[in-house]
Structure formats: C-alpha cells, structure tokens
Phi, psi and omega in degrees: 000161198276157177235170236234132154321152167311297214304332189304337188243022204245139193115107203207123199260122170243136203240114169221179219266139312167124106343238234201124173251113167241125166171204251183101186209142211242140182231176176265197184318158170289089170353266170335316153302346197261278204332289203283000142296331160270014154266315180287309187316297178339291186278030190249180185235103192144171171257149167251140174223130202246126159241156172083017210279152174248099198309062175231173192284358173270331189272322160293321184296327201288314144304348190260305151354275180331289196320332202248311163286033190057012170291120170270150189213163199227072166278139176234170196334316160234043215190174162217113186241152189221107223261081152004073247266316179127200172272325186228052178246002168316146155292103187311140154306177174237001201224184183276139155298136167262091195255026205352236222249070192238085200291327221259284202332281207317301211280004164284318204281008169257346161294274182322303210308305189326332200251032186250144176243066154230206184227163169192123180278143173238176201183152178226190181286165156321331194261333173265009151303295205293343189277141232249110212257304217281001158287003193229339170300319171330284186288339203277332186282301164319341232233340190120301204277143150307104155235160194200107203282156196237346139138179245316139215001050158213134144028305189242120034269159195222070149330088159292138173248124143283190194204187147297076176295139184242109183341126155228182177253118169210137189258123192277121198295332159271164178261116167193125204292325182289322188294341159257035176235304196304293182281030146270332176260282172349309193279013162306329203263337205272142199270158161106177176236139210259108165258136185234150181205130173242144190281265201267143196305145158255165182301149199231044182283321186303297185299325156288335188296306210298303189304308161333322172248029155101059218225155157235116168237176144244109188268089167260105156079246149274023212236138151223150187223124162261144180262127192285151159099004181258176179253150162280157178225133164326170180197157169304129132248172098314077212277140151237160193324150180298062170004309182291303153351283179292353185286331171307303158330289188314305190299294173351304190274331142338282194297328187302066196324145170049047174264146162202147229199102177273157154198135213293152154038055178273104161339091175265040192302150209274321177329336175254005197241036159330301178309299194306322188294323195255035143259341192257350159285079163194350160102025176294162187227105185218136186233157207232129191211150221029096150275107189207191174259181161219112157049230168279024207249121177293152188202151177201202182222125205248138193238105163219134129270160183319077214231130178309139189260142184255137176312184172195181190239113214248164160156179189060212195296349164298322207269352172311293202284005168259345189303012186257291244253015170293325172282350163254007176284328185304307170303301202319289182354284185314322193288348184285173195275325184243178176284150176228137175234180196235056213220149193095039165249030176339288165338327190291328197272015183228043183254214178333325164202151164321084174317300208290258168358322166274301170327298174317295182339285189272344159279356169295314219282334187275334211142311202293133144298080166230155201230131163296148169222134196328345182224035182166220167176171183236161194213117181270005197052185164083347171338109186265113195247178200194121173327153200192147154262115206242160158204126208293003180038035196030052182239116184325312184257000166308297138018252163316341193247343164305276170335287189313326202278331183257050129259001161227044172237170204265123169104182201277157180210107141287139177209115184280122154099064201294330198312266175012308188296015177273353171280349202217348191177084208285307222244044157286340199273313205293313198290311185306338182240034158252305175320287212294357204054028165068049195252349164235163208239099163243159180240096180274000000 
C-alpha cells in the first residue's frame, strides 16, 4: 500500500456489537452538491445563498480555493452566502490551492481554472498526489490550457495555464461525472460549443445545477453540449442529504435484526442510488416516502427495515451509479446468505485508496471470505463475523464500512485511521453511537 500522511492514519474507533438501530436520522448535505454550489455560485453574477451545505474538509477546501481566487462568502446559521465575481473576474492567486484530499474539487476546479488568463498551481494531501489527473488534463490541454505537473511522477502539484479555450467533441473512454463536469464548465469559457459522450450515464448534478443558474444546455441519451460564452445568475440552492453518506445507515439497518430506520430528506438523483436498487434485489425492505425536490434535485425519506439478505451479482450500468458505495456494499455481501460477485469496477483501484484490494484485506480480518478479482471482487456470504483490528488505509469510507461491519459482528472491532472521515462526514462516529447507545467509542 501507498504510504500515507500522518494525518491519514490518525483516529481510532472502538466498535462493539450493536442491537437493533431504531429511530428517525438526518445525515448531512450531499458532498457533491456541495462542492458544484460553490463553484457555480463563484461563477455567477449576483450572491447565491446555498443551504444545507456540508461543513466537511474536503467541501471546505474547494470553499477556501474560491476565497483565494478572490470570492467572498458569508456563513451565517443557516445558510452559506456567496457573492459572485461573474466568469472571468476571478483573482490569480498568490499562494498554492490547496484541495488536501478532494479528488471531485480538484478536477472541477481544474475545468475553471483551464479557462482564466492567469496561472495557478493546485496540490493535495498524499492520497490525493497519488490519483490520476490526467483523464481531466487530456482533454483539457486540447481544449487551449497548460498543465505542467511540479513532480516527477505524479499528477499534483500541478501549474494550470489558463487559455483561449476552444470548443471540442469528446468521447469519454469512462463514465465519470468529474471528467465531464470539468469540460462542461470549461467549455463556459470556450468559444464554439464543448460536447461530451460517455459510454454510461455518471451522476448528473453538474448538469442540473448549471440549468438551475440558467445555462441552456443540450442533454441527449449520453451526450451534453454546452455553448461558451453563457452567463450564471445568483440562485437559491438547497443541498439535500448525501446519499453516499445514508448508505452506511441503510446498510446497517438492513443487517441488524429488528431495525427499523428511517432518514430524513436524502438525494435520490436516480445516477446515484445504485446501491438502494441492488439491497433490495438482495431482499432488503426498504421504501422511499415524501417525495419532493430541492431544486432539480429529487429527495426523499429512506424507511428500511431489517430482512434477511441474499447475494447478488453487481456490473454495467449499476456499478456507475454505485460507485462510492462498494465498501459498505462488501459488508451487506458478507452478512448474505449466497455469494455476490462484482465486476466492470475498475475505477474502483484509483480512489481514495485501492478499494478493491482493501476492501478484500480487511473484510477477510473479521471472517468474510472474498476473493480479488482484477475488475471487482467476489464475496461468499453466509460470513459468521467476529470483532477484528481494521485499517482504515486512508479512506473515509472504508472507515465507516469498517465501523458497520463491526457492529455486527461478535466481539470488540477497532479501526485504525479514522480521522479521513472528516472529509466526507465529521459527525458520523457521533449519529452511530447515539443509534448504538454508545457501543461506538471514537478517538482522533
């Protein structure tokens, strides 16, 4: 394994086994929705007042980013307000951007960047150094801007030139929501109009956010085309819960006998809700109730109770719309009664840490029988788990998909480098040992 900041491995959680989670729990904004609300708001002519925004360190950095590219922003109790320099009124920075480990900030904020006629370096933490730039550099260096990587074999720190930007047609050899949100705001900037086609839908918040602050696109099948040269109009938003986020819970609850669990008001943009489709082919009983919007964003209240689970087989267009949520998709697995296999995740060996390899690792240390497989991985179910000293290899949701499994398995469960889940969810540890009655103990 890669090896990691101090800070990454910092954190230490004691998990012991868990009862029933019953009760009514609210998780926070949707990350992604976070990120592309301050970034659109930046670029709009007017204050934007964004709610529900999610106070976690990866969503802060991508806020601190703007602030350095000269955007003011104001919190106040319930709200975030973010006053809108317009497109091409931004500040050269004076210092490096800093997105510490925010893999969707970077490669958006390297779409915008592409299209300013100044310079600026951006840079992350270690883990975000090691992740792969260069599906978004590619097109983007075609597109007119410069990148000129600071070194020698890795991505980040990375000196953006911006350019005269130009429109182009690209087909994306992956389904991946950054690499087509960086040349969709790019192309804002570019004259001529910027098309994108992807072999599978990716999730599509950039693109309702940009039609929310008035963007005229065209959206066909796989395909969207934008015309350089429009403007943003401030906008209301409204973020609603993280999916990704409510999937621990969900799993949770699921495994647990004689849980039953509601959580309030979760983004069900359907690009994203893979997971809920493939627990309930596995016989999960879970229903979706108040059905309404935040803006384009479909949102609802996820009801699961507890039901035994049966394997499954996940791939194709499923594993697009799942892609965060495979590691706490591994515990369901383990706890099924037959085998689940995995296949088409590539994508999965380049996020925060090689999911597919960690995942196997450390769900082996409890009990579970999984097997690598160069695109996936296999699971046998029927896993009788047993308390285990886990590491979290410095991935947020690995973490958290840790924490679950070891509340249902027999005996004490530690996991070691918790601190990362602050990138994506500080008052996750906090909601769970409030469900447990205080069966988890975490320490940063």
């Amino acid at each position: 394994m890669k090896k990691l900041d101090e800070n990454l491995t910092q954190g230490l959680c004691r998990i012991t086994p868990s009862g029933a989670l019953r009760g009514t729990i609210r998780v926070p904004g949707d990350k992604s929705i976070s990120h592309r609300a301050v970034m659109l708001a930046s670029l709009a002519e007017g204050t934007s007042v964004v709610r529900g925004f999610l106070e976690s360190s990866d969503c802060i950095a991508t806020l601190n980013a703007f602030q350095k590219l000269g955007v003011e922003s104001e919190h106040r109790p319930d709200s975030l307000l973010i006053h809108g320099r317009g497109m091409k009124r931004f500040h050269p920075p004076r210092e490096i951007l800093d997105m510490g480990n925010s893999g969707t900030g970077t490669r958006l904020l390297l779409g915008i960047l592409a299209g300013q006629d100044f310079s600026a370096t951006v840079t992350g933490d270690s883990s975000l150094r090691s992740r792969p730039m260069r599906r978004v550099t590619e097109p983007l260096t075609r597109m007119g801007a410069t990148f000129t990587p600071l070194e020698e074999g890795f991505d980040l720190p990375l000196r953006v030139e911006g350019g005269n930007l130009r429109g182009i047609e690209y087909r994306s050899p992956v389904a991946s929501a950054q690499v087509k949100s960086a040349l969709l705001l790019a192309g804002l900037f570019a004259e001529g109009l910027t098309a994108v086609e992807e072999p599978a839908l990716s999730r599509d918040h950039t693109e309702r956010m940009l039609e929310t602050f008035g963007v005229k696109m065209e959206r066909k099948n796989l395909r969207c085309v934008v015309q350089g040269g429009q403007t943003l109009a401030a906008r209301e938003v409204r973020i609603p819960g993280d999916f990704s986020s409510a999937a621990f819970f969900m799993v949770a609850a699921a495994i647990l006998p004689g849980s039953d669990l509601v959580i309030r008001e979760v983004g069900v943009n359907p690009t994203r809700t893979g997971l809920l489709h493939v627990l309930r082919a596995m016989g999960a009983h879970i229903t979706l109730r108040h059905m309404k919007y935040f803006g384009a964003e479909p949102v609802a209240d996820i009801h699961v109770t507890y039901a035994p689970l049966q394997g499954t087989r996940v791939e194709g267009e499923t594993v697009v719309r799942m892609i965060d949520e495979f590691p706490i998709f591994a515990v369901a697995a383990a706890c099924a009664s037959t085998p689940s296999v995995v296949t088409g995740a590539e994508e999965l060996r380049v996020k925060e840490s090689d999911r597919i390899a960690v995942i196997v690792e450390e769900m082996k240390k409890f009990g579970a029988v999984l097997h690598e497989r160069p695109d996936g991985f296999e699971v046998s179910g029927g896993a009788d788990l047993t308390g285990a000293r886990c590491f979290a290899h410095g991935d947020h949701r690995v973490a958290m998909s840790l924490a679950v499994a070891g509340l249902a398995a027999k005996g004490e469960t530690w996991v070691q480098g918790t601190a990362p889940v602050a990138t994506s969810f500080p008052g996750f540890f906090q909601i769970l040992s409030d469900l447990t009655g205080g069966q988890v103990e975490n320490h940063t």
